[in-house]
C-alpha positions as CSV (number, residue, x, y, z in Angstrom):
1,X,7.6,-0.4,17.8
2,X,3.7,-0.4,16.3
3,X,0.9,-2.6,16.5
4,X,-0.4,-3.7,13.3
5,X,-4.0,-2.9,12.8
6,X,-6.5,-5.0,11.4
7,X,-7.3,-3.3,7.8
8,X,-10.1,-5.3,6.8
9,X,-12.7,-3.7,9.4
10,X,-12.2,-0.2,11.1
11,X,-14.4,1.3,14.1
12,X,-16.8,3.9,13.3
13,X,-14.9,5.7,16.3
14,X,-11.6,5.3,14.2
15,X,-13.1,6.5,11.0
16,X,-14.8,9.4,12.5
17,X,-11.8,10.6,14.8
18,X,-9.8,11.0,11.7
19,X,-12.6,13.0,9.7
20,X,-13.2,15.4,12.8
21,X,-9.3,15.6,13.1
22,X,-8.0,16.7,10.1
23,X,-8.8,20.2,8.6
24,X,-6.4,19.9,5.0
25,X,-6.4,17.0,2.8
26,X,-4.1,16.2,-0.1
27,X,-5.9,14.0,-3.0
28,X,-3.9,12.4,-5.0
29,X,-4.7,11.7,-8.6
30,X,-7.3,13.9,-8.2
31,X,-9.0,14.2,-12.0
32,X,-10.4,17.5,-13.6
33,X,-12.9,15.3,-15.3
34,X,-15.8,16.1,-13.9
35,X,-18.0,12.6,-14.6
36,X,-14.8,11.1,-12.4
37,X,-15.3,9.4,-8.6
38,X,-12.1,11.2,-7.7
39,X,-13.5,15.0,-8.7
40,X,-16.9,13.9,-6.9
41,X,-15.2,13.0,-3.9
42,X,-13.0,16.1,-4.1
43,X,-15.7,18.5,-4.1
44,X,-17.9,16.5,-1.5
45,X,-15.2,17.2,1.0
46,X,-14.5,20.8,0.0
47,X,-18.4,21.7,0.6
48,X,-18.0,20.0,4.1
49,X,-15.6,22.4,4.9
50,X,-12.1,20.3,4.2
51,X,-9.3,22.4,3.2
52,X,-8.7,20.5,-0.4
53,X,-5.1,19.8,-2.0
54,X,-5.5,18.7,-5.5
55,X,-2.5,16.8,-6.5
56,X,-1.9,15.6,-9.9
57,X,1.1,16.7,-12.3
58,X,-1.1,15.8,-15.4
59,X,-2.6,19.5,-14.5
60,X,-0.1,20.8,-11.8
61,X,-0.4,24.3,-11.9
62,X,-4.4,24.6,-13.2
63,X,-7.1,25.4,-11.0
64,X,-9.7,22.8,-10.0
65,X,-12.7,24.1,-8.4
66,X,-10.8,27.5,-7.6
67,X,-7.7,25.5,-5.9
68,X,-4.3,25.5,-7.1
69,X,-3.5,21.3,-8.4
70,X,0.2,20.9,-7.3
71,X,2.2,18.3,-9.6
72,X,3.4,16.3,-6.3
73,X,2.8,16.4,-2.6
74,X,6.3,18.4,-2.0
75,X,5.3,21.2,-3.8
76,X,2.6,22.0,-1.4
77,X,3.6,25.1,0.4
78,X,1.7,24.5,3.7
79,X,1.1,21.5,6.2
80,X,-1.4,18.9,5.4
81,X,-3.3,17.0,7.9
82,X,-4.4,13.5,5.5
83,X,-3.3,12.3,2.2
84,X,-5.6,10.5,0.0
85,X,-4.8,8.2,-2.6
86,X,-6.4,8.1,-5.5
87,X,-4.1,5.8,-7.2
88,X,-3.3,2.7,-8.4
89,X,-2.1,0.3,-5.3
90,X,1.4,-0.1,-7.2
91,X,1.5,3.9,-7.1
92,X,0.6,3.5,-2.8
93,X,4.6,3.2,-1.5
94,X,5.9,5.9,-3.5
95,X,3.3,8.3,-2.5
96,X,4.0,7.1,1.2
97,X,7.5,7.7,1.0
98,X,6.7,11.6,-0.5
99,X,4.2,11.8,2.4
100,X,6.9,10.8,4.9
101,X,9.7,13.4,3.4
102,X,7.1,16.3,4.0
103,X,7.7,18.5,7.7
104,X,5.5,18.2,9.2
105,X,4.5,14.9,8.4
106,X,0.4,14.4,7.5
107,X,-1.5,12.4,10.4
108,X,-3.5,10.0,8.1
109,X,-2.7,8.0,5.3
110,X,-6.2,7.4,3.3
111,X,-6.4,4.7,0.8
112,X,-9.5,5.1,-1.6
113,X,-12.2,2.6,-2.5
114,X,-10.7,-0.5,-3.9
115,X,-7.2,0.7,-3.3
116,X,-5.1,-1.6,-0.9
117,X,-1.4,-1.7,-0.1
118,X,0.0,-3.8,2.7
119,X,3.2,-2.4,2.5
120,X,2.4,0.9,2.3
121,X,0.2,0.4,5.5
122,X,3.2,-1.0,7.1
123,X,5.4,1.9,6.2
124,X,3.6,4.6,6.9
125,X,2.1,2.9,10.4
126,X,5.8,2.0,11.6
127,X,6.6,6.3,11.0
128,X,3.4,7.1,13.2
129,X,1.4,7.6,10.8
130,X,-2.5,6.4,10.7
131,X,-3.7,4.7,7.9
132,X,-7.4,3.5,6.1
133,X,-7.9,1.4,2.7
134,X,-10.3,0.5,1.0
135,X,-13.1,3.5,2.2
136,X,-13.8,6.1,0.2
137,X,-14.2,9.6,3.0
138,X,-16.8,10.8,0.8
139,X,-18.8,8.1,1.8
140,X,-18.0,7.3,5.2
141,X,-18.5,11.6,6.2
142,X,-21.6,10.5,4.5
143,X,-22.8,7.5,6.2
144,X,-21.2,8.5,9.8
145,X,-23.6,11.5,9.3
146,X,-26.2,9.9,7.9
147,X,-26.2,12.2,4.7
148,X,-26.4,9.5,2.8
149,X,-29.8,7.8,4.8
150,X,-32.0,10.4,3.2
151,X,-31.5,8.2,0.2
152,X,-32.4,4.9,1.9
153,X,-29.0,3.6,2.7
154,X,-28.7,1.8,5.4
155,X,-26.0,3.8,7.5
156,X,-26.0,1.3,10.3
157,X,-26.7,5.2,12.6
158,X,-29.5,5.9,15.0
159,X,-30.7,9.3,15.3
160,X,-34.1,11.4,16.1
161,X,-32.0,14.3,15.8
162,X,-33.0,17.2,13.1
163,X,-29.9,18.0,10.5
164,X,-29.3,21.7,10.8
165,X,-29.6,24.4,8.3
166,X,-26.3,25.8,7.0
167,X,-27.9,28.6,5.0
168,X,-29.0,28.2,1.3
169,X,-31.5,25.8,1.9
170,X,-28.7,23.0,2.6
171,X,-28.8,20.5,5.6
172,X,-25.1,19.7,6.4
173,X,-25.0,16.8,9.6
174,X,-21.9,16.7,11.8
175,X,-20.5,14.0,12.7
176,X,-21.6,14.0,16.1
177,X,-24.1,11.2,15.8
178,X,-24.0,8.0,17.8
179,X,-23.4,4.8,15.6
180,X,-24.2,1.2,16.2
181,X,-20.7,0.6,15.7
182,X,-18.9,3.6,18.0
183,X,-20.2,6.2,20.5
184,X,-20.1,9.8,19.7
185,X,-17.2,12.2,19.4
186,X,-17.7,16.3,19.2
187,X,-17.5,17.4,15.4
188,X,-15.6,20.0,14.4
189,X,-18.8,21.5,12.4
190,X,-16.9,22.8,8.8
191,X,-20.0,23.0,6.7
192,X,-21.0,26.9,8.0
193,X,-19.5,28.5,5.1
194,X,-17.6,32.0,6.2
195,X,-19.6,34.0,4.6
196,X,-22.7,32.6,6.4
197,X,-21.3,33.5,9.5
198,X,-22.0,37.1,9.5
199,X,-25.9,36.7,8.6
């Protein structure tokens, strides 16, 4: 048996567990348009180190920023960690019920901004699986590391702490920083690109 969780509020804790957790993330209805939300959250994640899964039979078999797009999450040919649904809410249950058939099973069920399904939730929660809706990762990796404070939004995180350099003149936070909302858990830093790691 599983205990419901309260979807209309989530613990910076909760939110940041997940993002330092997984490594590989499916996107569903991922778009190759490039003025799209779903493209700009896509290749946020990827530059923070995310192994991304583009997933979207409109262009299953292209390239989209130099990953293979898979027409549906069974055709993926190795483990992923989170799916992210970039869908409508009607499309949520199916695209649960795919997540659920795949061995192993992904850890996190993500729901993007403005996307909501109960049921779904339900589903995926009573098979073990962790869930988020309504938040976009783009923009809570952004806010837990306070990425996104450089441009005056309030990210309700404290910090005197200097960003570090990544290489090409890029600051890249970690997660690591303690919110008014959660303490701190270690990041898995992912933003060193492999080639910078022999300079």
């Amino acid at each position: 048996m599983f205990t419901e969780m309260d979807h209309d509020t989530y613990d910076d804790s909760y939110i940041r567990g997940i993002l330092n957790t997984v490594k590989t993330i499916a996107m569903v209805g991922v778009s190759a348009n490039t003025s799209r939300p779903s493209y700009f959250a896509f290749k946020y994640l990827l530059e923070r180190g995310y192994q991304m899964i583009p997933v979207n039979p409109a262009v299953g078999g292209q390239e989209l920023l130099g990953r293979k797009v898979y027409a549906q999450l069974s055709d993926i040919p190795e483990p992923v960690d989170m799916v992210d649904i970039f869908r409508a809410p009607r499309y949520a249950v199916a695209i649960v019920e795919e997540a659920l058939a795949l061995s192993p099973r992904p850890q996190v069920i993500w729901m993007q901004l403005g996307i909501r399904n109960d049921e779904a939730a339900k589903l995926a929660e009573a098979n073990g699986l962790k869930v988020v809706m309504n938040r976009c990762p783009k923009i809570e990796y952004g806010r837990l590391s306070s990425e996104i404070a450089w441009m005056g939004v309030n990210t309700r995180t404290l910090t005197a702490r200097k960003p570090q350099l990544f290489g090409r003149g890029i600051q890249r936070m970690a997660l690591n920083r303690v919110t008014i909302a959660g303490g701190a858990t270690d990041a898995t830093t992912r933003a060193q690109k492999p080639d910078e790691d022999t300079r």
